[in-house]
Backbone and ligand atoms as CSV (ligand in chain L), in Angstrom:
chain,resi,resn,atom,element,x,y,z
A,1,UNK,N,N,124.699,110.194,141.015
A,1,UNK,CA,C,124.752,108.971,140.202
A,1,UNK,C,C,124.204,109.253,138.792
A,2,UNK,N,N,124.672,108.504,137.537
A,2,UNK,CA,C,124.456,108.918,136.174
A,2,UNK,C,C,123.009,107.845,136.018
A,3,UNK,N,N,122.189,108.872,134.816
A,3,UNK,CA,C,120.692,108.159,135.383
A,3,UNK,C,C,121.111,107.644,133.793
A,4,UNK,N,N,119.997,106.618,133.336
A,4,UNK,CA,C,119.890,106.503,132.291
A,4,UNK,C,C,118.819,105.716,131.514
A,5,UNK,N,N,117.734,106.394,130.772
A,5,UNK,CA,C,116.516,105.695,130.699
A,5,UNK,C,C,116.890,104.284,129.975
A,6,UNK,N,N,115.517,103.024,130.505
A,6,UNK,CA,C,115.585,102.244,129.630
A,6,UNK,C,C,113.829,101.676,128.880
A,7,UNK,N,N,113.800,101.795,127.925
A,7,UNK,CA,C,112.952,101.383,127.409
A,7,UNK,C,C,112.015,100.209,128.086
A,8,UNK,N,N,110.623,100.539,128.579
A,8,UNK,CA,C,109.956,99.102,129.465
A,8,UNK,C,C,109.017,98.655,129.060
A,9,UNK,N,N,109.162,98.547,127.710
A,9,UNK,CA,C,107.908,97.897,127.617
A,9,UNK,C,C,107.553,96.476,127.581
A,10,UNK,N,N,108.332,95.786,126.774
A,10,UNK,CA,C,108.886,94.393,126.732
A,10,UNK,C,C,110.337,93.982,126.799
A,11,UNK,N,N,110.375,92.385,126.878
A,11,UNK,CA,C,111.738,92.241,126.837
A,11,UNK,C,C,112.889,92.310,127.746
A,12,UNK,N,N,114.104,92.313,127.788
A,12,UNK,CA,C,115.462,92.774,128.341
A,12,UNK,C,C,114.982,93.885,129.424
A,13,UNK,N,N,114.177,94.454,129.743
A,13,UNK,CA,C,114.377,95.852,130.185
A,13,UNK,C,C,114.587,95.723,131.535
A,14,UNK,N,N,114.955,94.862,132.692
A,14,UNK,CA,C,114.916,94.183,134.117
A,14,UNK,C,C,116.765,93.992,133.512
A,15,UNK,N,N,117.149,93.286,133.075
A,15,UNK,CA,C,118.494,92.597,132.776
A,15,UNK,C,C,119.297,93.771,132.328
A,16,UNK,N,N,119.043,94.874,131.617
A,16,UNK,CA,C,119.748,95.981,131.125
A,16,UNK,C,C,120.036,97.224,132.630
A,17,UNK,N,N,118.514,97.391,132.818
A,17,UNK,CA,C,118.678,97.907,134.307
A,17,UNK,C,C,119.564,97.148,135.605
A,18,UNK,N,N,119.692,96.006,135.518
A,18,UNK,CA,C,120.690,95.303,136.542
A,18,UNK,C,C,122.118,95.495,136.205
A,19,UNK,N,N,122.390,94.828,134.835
A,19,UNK,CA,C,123.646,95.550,134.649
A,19,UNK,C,C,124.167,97.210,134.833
A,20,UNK,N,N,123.206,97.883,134.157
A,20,UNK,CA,C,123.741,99.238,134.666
A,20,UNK,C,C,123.864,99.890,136.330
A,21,UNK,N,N,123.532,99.225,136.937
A,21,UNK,CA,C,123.027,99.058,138.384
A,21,UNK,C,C,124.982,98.512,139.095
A,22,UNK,N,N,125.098,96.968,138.056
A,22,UNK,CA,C,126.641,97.153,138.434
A,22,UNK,C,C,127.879,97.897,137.874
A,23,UNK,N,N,127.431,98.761,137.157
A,23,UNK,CA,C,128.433,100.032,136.927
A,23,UNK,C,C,128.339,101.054,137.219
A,24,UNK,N,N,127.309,101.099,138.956
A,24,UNK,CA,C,127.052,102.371,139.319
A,24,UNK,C,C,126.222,103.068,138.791
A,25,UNK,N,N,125.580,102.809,137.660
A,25,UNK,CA,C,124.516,103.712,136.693
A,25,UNK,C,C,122.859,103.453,137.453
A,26,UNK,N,N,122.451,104.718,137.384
A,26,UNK,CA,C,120.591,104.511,137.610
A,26,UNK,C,C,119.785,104.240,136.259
A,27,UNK,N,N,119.243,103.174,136.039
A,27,UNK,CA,C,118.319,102.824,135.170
A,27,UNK,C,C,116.883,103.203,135.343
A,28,UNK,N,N,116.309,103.927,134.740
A,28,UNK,CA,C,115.141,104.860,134.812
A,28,UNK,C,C,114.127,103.665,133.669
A,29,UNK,N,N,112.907,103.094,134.323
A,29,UNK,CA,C,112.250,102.549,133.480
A,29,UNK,C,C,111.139,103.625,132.166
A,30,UNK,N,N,111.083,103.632,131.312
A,30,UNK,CA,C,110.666,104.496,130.182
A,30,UNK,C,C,109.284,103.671,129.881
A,31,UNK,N,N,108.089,104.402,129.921
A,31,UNK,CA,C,106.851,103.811,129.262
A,31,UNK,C,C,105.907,104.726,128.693
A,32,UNK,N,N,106.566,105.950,128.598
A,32,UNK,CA,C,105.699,106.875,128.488
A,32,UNK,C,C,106.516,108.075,127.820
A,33,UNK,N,N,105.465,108.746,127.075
A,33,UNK,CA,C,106.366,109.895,125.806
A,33,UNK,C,C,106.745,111.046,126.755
A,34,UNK,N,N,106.190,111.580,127.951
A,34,UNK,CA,C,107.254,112.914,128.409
A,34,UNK,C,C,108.338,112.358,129.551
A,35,UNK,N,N,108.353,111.105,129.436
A,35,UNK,CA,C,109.080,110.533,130.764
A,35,UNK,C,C,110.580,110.889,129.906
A,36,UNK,N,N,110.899,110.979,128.004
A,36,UNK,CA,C,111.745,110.928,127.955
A,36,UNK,C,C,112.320,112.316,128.319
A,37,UNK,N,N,111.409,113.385,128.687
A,37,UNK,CA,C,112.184,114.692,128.716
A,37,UNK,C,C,113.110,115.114,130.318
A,38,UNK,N,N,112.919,113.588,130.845
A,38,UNK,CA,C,113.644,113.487,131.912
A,38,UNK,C,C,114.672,113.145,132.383
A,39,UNK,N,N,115.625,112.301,130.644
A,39,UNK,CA,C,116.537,111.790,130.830
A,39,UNK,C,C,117.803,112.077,129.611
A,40,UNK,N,N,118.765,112.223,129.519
A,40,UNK,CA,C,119.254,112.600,128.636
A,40,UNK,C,C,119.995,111.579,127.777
A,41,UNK,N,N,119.917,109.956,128.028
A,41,UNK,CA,C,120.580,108.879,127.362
A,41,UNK,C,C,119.520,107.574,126.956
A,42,UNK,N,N,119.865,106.820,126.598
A,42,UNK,CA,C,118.456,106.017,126.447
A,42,UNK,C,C,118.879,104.525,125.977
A,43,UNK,N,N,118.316,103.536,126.823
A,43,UNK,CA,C,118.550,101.733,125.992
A,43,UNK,C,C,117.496,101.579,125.829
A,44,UNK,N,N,117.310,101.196,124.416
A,44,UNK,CA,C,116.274,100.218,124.007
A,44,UNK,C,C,116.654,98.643,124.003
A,45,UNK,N,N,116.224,97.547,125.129
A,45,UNK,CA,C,116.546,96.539,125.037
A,45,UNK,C,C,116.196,95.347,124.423
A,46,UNK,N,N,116.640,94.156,124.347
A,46,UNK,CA,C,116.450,93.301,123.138
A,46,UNK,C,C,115.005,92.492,123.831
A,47,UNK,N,N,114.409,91.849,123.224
A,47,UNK,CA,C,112.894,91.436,123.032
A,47,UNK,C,C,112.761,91.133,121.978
A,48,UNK,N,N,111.311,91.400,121.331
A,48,UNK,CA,C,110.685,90.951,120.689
A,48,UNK,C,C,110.453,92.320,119.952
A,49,UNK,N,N,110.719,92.388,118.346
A,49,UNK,CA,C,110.612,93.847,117.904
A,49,UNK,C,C,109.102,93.912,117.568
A,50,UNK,N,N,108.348,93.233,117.224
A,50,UNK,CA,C,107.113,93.678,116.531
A,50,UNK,C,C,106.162,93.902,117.691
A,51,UNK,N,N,106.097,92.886,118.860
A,51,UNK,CA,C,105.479,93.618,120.079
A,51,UNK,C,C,106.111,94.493,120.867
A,52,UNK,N,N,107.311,94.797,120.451
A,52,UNK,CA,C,107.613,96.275,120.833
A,52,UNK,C,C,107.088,97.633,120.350
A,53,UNK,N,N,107.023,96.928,118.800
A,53,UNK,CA,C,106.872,98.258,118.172
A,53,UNK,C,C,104.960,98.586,118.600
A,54,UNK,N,N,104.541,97.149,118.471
A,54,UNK,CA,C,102.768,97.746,118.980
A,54,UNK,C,C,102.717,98.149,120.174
A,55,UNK,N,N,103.182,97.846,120.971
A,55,UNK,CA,C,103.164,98.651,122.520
A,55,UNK,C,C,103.352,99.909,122.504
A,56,UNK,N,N,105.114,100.290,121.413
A,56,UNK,CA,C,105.434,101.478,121.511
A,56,UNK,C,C,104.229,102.577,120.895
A,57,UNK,N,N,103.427,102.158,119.912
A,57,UNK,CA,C,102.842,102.689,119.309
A,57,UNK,C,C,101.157,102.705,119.682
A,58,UNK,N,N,100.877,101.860,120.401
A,58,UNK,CA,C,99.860,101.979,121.708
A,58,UNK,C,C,99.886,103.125,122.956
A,59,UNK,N,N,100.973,103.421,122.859
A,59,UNK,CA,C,101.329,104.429,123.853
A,59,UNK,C,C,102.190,105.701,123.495
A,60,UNK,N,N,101.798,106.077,121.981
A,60,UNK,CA,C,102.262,106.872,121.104
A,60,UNK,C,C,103.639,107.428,121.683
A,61,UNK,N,N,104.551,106.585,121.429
A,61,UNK,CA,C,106.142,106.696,121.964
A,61,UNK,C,C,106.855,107.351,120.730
A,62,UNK,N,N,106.553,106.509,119.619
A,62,UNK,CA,C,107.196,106.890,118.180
A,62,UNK,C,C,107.567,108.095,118.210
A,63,UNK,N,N,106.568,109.775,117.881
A,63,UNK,CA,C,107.179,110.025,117.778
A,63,UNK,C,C,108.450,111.322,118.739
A,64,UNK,N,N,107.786,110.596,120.092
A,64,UNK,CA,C,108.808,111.173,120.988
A,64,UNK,C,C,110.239,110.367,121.035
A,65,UNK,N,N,109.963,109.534,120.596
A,65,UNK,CA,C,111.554,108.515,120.395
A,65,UNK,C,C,112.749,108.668,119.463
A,66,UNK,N,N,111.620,109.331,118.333
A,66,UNK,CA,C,112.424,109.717,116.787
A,66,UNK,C,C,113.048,111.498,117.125
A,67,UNK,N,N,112.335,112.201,117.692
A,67,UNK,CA,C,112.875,113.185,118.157
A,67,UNK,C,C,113.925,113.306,119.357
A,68,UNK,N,N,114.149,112.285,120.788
A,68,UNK,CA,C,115.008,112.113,121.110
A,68,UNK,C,C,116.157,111.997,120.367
A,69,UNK,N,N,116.012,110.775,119.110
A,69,UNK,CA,C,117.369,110.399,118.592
A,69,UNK,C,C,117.570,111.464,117.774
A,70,UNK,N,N,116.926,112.394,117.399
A,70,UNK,CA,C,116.990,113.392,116.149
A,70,UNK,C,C,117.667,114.304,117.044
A,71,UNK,N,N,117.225,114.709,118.175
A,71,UNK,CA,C,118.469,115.746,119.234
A,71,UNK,C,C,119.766,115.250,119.103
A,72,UNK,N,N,119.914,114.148,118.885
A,72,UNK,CA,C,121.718,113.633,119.045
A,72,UNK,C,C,121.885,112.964,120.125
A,73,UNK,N,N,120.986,112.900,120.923
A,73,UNK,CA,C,121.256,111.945,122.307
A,73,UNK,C,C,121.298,110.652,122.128
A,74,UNK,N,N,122.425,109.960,123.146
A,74,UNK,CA,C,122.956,108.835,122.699
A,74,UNK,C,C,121.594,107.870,123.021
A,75,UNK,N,N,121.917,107.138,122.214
A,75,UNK,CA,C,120.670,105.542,121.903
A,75,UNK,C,C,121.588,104.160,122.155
A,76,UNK,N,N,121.251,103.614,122.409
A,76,UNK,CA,C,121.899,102.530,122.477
A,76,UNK,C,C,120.891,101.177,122.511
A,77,UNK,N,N,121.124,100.592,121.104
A,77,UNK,CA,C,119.763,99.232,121.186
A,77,UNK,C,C,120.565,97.977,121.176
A,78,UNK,N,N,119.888,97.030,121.573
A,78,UNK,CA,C,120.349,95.632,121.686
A,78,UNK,C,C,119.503,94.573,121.191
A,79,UNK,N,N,119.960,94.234,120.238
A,79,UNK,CA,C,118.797,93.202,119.082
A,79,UNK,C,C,117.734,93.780,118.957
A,80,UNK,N,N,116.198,93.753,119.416
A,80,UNK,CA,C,115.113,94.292,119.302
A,80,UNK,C,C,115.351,95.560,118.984
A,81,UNK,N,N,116.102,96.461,120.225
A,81,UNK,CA,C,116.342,97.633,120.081
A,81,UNK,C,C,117.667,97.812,119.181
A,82,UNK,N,N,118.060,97.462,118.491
A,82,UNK,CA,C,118.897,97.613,117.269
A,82,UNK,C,C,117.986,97.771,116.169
A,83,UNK,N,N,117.153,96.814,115.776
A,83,UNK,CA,C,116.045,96.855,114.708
A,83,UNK,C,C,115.348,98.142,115.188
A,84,UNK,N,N,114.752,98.556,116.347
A,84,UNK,CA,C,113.869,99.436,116.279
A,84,UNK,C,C,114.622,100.896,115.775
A,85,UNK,N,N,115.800,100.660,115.708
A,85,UNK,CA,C,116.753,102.016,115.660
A,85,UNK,C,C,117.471,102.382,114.245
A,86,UNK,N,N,117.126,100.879,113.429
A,86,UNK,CA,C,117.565,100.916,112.221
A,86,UNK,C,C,116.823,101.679,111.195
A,87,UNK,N,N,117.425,102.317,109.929
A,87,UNK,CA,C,116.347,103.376,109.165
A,87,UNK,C,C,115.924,102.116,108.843
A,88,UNK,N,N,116.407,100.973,108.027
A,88,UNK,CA,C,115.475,99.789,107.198
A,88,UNK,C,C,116.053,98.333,107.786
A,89,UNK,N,N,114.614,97.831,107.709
A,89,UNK,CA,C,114.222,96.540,108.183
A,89,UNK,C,C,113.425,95.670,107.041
A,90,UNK,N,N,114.599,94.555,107.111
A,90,UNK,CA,C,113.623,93.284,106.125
A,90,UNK,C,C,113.342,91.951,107.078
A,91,UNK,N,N,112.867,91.307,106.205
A,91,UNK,CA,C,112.482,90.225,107.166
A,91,UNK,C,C,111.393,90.120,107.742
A,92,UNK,N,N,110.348,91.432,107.842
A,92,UNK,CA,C,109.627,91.999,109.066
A,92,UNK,C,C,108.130,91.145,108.823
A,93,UNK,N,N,107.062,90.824,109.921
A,93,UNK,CA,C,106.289,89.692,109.537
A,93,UNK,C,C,105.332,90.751,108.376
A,94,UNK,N,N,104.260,90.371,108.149
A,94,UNK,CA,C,103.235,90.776,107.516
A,94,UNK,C,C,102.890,92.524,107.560
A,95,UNK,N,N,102.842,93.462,107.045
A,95,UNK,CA,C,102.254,94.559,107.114
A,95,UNK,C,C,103.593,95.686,107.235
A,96,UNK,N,N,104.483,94.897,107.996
A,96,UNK,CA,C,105.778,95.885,108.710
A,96,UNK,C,C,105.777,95.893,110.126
A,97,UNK,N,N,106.183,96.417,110.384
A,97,UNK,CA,C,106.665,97.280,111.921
A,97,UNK,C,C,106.999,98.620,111.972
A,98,UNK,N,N,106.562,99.655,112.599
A,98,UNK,CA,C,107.181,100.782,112.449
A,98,UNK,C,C,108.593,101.014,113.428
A,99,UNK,N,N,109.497,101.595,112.864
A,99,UNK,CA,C,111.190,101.427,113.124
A,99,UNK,C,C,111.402,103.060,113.629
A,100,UNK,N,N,112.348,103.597,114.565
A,100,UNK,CA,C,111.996,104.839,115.113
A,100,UNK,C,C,113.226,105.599,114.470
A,101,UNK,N,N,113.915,104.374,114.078
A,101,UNK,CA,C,114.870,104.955,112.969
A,101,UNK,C,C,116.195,105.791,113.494
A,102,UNK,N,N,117.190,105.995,112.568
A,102,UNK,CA,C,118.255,107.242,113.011
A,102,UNK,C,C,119.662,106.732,112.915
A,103,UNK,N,N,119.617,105.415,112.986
A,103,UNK,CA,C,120.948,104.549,112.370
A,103,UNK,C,C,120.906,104.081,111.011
A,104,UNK,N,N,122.119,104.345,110.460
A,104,UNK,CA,C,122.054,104.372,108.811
A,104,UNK,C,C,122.393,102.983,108.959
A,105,UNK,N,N,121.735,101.785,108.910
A,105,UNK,CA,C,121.658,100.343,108.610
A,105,UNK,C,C,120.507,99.853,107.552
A,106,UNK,N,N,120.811,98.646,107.027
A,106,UNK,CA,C,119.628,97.799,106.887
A,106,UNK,C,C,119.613,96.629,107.799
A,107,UNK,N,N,118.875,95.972,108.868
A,107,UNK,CA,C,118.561,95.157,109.750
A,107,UNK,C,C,118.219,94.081,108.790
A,108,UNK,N,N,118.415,92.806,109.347
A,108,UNK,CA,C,117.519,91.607,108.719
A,108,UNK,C,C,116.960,91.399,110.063
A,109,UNK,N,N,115.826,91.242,110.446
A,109,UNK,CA,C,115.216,90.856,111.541
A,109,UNK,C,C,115.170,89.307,112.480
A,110,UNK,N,N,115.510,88.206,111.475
A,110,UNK,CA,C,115.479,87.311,112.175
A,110,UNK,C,C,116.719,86.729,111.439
A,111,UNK,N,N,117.908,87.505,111.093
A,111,UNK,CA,C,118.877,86.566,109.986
A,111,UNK,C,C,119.394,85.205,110.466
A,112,UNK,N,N,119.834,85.225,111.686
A,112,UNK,CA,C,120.523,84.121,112.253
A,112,UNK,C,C,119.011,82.720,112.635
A,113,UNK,N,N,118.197,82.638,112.227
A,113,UNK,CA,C,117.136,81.942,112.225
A,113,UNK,C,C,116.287,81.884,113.614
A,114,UNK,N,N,115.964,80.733,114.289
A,114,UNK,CA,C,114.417,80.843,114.964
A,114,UNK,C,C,115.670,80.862,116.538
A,115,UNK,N,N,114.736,81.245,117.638
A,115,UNK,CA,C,115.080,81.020,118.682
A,115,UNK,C,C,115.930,79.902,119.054
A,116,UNK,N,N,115.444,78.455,118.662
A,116,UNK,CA,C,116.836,77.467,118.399
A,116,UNK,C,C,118.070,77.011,117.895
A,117,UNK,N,N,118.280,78.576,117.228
A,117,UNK,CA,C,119.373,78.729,116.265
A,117,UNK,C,C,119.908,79.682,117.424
A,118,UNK,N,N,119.682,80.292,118.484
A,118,UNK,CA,C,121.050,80.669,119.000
A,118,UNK,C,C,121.962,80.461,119.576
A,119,UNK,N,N,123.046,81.181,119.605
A,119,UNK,CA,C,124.180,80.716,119.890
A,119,UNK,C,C,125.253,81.817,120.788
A,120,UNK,N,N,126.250,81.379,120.922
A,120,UNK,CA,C,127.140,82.174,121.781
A,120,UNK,C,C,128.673,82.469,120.764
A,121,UNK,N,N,129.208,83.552,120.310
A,121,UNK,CA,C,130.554,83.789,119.750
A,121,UNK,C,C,131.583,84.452,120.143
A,122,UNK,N,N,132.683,84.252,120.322
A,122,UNK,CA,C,133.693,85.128,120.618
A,122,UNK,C,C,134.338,86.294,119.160
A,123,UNK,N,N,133.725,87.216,119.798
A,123,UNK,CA,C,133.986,88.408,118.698
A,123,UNK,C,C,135.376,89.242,118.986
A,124,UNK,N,N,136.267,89.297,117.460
A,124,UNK,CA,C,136.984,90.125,118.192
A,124,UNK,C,C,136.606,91.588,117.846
A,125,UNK,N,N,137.023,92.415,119.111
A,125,UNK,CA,C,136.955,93.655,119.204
A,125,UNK,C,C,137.900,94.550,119.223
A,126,UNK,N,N,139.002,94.629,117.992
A,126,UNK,CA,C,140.528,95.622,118.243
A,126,UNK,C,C,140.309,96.951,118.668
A,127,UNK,N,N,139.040,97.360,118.320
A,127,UNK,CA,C,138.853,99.106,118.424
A,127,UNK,C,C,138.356,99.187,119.300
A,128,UNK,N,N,137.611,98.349,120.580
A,128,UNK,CA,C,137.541,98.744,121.972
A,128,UNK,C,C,139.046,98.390,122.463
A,129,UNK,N,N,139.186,97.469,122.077
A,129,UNK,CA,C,140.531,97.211,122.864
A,129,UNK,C,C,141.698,98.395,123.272
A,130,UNK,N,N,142.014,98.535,121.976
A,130,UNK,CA,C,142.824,99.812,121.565
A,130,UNK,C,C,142.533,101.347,122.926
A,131,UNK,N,N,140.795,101.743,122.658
A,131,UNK,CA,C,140.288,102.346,123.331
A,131,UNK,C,C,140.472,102.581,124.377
A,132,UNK,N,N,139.730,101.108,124.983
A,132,UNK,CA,C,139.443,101.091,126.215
A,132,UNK,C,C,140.218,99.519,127.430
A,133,UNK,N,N,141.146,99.104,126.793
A,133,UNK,CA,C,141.824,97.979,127.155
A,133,UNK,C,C,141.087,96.460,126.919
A,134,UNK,N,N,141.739,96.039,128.218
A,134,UNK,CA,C,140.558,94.816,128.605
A,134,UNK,C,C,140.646,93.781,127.502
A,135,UNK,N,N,139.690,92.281,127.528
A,135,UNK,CA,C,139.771,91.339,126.484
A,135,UNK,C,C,140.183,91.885,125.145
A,136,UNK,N,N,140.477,90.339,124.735
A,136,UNK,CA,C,140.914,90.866,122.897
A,136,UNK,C,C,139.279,90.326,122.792
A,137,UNK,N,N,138.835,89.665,123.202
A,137,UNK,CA,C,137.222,89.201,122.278
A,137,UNK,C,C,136.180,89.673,123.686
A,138,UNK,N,N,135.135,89.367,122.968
A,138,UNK,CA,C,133.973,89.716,123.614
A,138,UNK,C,C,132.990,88.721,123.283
A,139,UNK,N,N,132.274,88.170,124.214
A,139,UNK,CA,C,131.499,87.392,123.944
A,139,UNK,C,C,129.836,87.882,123.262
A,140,UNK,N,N,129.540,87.448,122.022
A,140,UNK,CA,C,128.505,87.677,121.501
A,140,UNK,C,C,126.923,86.597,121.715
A,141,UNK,N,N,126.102,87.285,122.428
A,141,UNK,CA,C,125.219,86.415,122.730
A,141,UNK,C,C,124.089,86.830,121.645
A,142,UNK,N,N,124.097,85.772,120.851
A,142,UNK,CA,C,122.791,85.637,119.563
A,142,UNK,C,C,121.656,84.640,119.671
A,143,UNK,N,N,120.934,85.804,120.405
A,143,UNK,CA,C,119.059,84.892,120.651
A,143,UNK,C,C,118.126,85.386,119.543
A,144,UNK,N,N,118.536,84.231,119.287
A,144,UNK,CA,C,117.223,85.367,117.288
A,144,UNK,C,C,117.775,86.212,116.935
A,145,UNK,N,N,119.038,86.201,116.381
A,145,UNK,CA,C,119.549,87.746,116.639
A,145,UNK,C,C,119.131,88.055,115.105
A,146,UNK,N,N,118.914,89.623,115.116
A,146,UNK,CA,C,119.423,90.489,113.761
A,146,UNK,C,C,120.398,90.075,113.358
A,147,UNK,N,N,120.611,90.842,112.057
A,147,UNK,CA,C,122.319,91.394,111.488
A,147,UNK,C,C,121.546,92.400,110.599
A,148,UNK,N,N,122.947,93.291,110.581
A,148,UNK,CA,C,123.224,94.257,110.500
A,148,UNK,C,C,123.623,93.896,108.720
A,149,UNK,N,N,123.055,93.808,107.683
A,149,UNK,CA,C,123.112,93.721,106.243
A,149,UNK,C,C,124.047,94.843,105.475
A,150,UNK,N,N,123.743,95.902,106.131
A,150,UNK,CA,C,124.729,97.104,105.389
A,150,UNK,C,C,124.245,98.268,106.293
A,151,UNK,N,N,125.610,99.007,106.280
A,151,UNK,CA,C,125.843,99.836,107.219
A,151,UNK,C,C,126.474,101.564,106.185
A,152,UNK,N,N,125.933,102.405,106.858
A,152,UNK,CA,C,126.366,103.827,105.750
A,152,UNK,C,C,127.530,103.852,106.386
A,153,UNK,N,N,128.410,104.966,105.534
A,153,UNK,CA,C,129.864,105.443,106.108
A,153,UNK,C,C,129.628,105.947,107.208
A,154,UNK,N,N,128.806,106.552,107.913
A,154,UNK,CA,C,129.390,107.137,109.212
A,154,UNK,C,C,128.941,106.172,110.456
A,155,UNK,N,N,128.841,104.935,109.868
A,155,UNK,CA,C,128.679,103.916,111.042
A,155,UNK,C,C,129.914,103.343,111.384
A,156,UNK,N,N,130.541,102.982,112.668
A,156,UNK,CA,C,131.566,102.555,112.707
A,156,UNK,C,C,131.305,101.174,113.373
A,157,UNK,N,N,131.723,100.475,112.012
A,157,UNK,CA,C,131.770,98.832,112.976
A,157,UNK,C,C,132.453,98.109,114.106
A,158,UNK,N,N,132.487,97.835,115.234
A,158,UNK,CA,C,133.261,97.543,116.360
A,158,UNK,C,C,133.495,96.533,116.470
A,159,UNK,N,N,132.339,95.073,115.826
A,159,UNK,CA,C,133.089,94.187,115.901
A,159,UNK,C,C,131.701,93.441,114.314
A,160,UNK,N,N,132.509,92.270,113.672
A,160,UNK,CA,C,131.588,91.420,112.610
A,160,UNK,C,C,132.159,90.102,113.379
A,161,UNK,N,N,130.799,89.469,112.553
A,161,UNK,CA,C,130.630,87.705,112.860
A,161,UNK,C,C,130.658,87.291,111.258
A,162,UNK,N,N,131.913,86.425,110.871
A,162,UNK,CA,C,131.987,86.077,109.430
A,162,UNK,C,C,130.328,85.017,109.012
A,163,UNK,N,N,129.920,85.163,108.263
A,163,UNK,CA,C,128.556,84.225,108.076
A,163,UNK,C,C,128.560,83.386,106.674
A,164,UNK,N,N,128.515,81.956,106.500
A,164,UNK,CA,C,128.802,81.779,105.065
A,164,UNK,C,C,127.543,82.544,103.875
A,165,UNK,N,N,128.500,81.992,102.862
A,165,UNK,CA,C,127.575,82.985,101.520
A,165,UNK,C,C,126.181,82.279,101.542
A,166,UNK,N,N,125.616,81.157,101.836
A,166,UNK,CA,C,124.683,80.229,101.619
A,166,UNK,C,C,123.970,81.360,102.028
A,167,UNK,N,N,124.142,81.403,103.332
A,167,UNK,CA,C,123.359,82.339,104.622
A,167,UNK,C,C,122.576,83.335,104.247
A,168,UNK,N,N,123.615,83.896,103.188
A,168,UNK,CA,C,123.019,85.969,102.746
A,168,UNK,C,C,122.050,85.067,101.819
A,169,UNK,N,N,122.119,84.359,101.198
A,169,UNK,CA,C,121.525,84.200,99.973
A,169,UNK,C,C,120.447,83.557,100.379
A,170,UNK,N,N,120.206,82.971,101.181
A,170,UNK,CA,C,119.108,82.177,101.936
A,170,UNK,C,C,118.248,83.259,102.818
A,171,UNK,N,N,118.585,84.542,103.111
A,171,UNK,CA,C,117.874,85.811,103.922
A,171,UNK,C,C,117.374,86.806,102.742
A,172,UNK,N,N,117.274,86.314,101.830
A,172,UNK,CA,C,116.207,87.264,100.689
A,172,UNK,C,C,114.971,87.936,101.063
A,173,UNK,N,N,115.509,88.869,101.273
A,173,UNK,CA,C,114.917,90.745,101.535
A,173,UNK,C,C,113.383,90.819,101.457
A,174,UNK,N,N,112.890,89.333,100.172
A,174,UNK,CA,C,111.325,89.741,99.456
A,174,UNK,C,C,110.825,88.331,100.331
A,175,UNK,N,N,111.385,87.553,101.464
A,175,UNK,CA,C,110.646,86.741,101.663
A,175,UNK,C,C,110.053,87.019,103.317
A,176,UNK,N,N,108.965,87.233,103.326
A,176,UNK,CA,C,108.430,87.740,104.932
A,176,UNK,C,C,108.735,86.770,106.070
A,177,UNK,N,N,109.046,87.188,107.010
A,177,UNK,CA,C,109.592,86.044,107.933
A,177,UNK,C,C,108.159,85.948,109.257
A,178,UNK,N,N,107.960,84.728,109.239
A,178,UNK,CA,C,106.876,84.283,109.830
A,178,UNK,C,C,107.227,83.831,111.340
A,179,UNK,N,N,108.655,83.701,111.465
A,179,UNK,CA,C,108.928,82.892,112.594
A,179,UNK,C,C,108.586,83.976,114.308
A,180,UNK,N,N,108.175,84.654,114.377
A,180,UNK,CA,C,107.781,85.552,115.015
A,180,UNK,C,C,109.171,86.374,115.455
L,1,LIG,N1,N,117.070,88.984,120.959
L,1,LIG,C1,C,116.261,89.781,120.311
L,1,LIG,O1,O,115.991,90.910,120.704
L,1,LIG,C2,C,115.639,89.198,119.079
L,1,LIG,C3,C,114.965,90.203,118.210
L,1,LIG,C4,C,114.006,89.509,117.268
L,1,LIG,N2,N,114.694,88.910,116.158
L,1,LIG,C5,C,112.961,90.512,116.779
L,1,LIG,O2,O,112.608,90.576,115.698
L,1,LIG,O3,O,112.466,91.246,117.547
């Protein structure tokens, strides 16, 4: 069976392991810096990024995490773990967060607003489709979500959520976001 670590410290990390569980995959819980030399793939799941990042860094994960992704081994984050994977993060509360980095993005951390601002979207996805068959959309579940502000060329976008202009202009980079 294909193993595949998941990040445990907070958050998603029970719900990521279940799903991979129904695609036949072993989900390996991760809390510790040589546990990663046991696995060769890795989810960081969605939570809460700033008590992720103090946990991660309570249990000096950083910089065994940044060297995983620096081998080339696949990462795969989901909101929290999207931010933690991004080179730059705005939005972030007071002081920063440290980010483990390795995806050429800028994150906004809380763009889509507070926990009562989320929502559910049907995204379309032509380049899985194409790929890998199956739906034309995919359902996008946004709990506090990030966005993804700008992306380098060798990122390939799979799917966008159109957002009005008010929106970008209302997520200004210099204003610290308090909402946790
Ligand atoms: N669903 C999520 O993972 C939300 C992430 C949250 N915006 C954060 O900063 O951590």
């Amino acid at each position: 069976m294909a193993v595949v670590g998941v990040l445990a410290l907070q958050g998603s990390f029970n719900e990521h392991i279940a799903a991979l569980r129904r695609l036949g995959v072993q989900g390996v819980e991760i809390r510790k810096p040589e546990q990663l030399n046991t696995i060769s793939s890795l989810i960081i799941p969605g939570g809460e990024s700033t008590t992720m990042a103090k946990l991660a860094e309570y249990h000096n994960l950083f910089p065994a995490l940044r060297e995983f992704v620096q081998m080339g081994k696949p990462v795969w984050g989901t909101c929290a773990g999207l931010i933690f994977l991004a080179n730059k993060a705005i939005g972030q509360k007071t002081g920063g967060q440290y980010l483990v980095g390795g995806l050429d993005c800028t994150v906004h951390r809380n763009f889509f607003g507070s926990q009562i601002q989320s929502f559910e979207a049907e995204l379309s996805v032509p380049e899985l489709v194409s790929k890998e068959g199956g739906p034309e959309t995919f359902c996008g579940i946004f709990i506090r979500a990030p966005a993804i502000l700008e992306a380098g060329p060798e990122v390939q976008v799979l799917a966008d959520y159109p957002v009005p202009s008010s929106r970008l202009l209302s997520s200004d980079s210099s204003i610290e976001d308090q909402t946790a």
